[in-house]
C-alpha positions as CSV (number, residue, x, y, z in Angstrom):
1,X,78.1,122.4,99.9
2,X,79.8,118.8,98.8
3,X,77.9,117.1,95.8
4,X,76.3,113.7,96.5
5,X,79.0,111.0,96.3
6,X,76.2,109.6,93.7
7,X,76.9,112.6,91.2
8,X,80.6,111.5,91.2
9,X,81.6,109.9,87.9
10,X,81.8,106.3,88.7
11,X,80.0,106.2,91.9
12,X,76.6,104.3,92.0
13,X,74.1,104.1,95.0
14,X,76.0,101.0,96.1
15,X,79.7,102.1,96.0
16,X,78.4,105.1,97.5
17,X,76.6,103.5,99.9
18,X,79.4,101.4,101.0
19,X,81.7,104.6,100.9
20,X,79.5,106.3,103.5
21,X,79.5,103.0,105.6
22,X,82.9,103.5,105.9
23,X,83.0,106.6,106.5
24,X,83.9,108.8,103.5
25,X,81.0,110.9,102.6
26,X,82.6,113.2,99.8
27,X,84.5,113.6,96.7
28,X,86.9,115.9,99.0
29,X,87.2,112.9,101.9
30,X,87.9,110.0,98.6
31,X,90.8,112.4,97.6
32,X,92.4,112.9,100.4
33,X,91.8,109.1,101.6
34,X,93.2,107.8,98.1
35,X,91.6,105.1,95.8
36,X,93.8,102.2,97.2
37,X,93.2,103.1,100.8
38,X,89.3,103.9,100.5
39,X,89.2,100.4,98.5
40,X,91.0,98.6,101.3
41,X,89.0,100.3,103.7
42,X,85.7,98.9,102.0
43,X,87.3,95.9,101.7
44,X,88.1,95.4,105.3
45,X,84.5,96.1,105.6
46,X,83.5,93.2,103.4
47,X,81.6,95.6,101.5
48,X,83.8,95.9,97.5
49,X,86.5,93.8,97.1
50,X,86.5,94.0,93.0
51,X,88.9,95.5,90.7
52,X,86.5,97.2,89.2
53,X,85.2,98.7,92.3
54,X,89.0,100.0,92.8
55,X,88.9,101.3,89.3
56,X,86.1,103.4,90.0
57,X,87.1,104.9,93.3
58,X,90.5,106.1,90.7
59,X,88.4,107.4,88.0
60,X,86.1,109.3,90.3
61,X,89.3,110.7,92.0
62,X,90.4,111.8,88.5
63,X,86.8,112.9,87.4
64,X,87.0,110.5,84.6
65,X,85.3,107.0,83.5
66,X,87.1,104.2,84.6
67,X,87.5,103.2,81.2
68,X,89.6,106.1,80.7
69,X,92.3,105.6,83.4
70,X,95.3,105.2,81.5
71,X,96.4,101.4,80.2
72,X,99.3,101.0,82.9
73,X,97.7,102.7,85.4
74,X,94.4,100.2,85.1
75,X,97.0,97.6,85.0
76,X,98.9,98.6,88.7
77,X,95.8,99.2,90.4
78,X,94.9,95.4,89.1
79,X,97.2,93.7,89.6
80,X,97.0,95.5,93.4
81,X,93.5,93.5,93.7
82,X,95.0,90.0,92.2
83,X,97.9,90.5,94.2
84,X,95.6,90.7,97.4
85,X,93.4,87.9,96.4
86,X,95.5,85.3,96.1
């Protein structure tokens, strides 16, 4: 049985909520999707479109706080979003 995408480190009933609108349901389905291409997805779906929000789909892919991704990897991911938003 898959733990409740609200038990992941990082994910809150809203970023799971908007997760499950988009169709990934599980920690196993956010791996294999990716952070960048779950955040696009939600994006897309005018649902997240923060770096933070990308930050947290990472960290929860790593099982750690956002806070804890490494500096440069924080950094890429972004710049990703700023890069987009332009």
């Amino acid at each position: 049985m898959t733990e409740r995408l609200e038990t992941i480190v990082n994910i809150g009933p809203k970023l799971a909520a908007g997760l499950r609108a988009v169709g990934i349901t599980n920690l196993d389905q956010l791996r294999a999707e990716g952070a960048v291409s779950a955040w696009e997805r939600l994006r897309e779906a005018d649902e997240f479109d923060c770096a933070s929000s990308l930050l947290a789909l990472e960290g929860a892919i790593q099982g750690i706080r956002w806070h804890h991704l490494p500096a440069e990897r924080r950094a890429d991911l972004t710049a990703y979003v700023h890069g987009i938003k332009k």
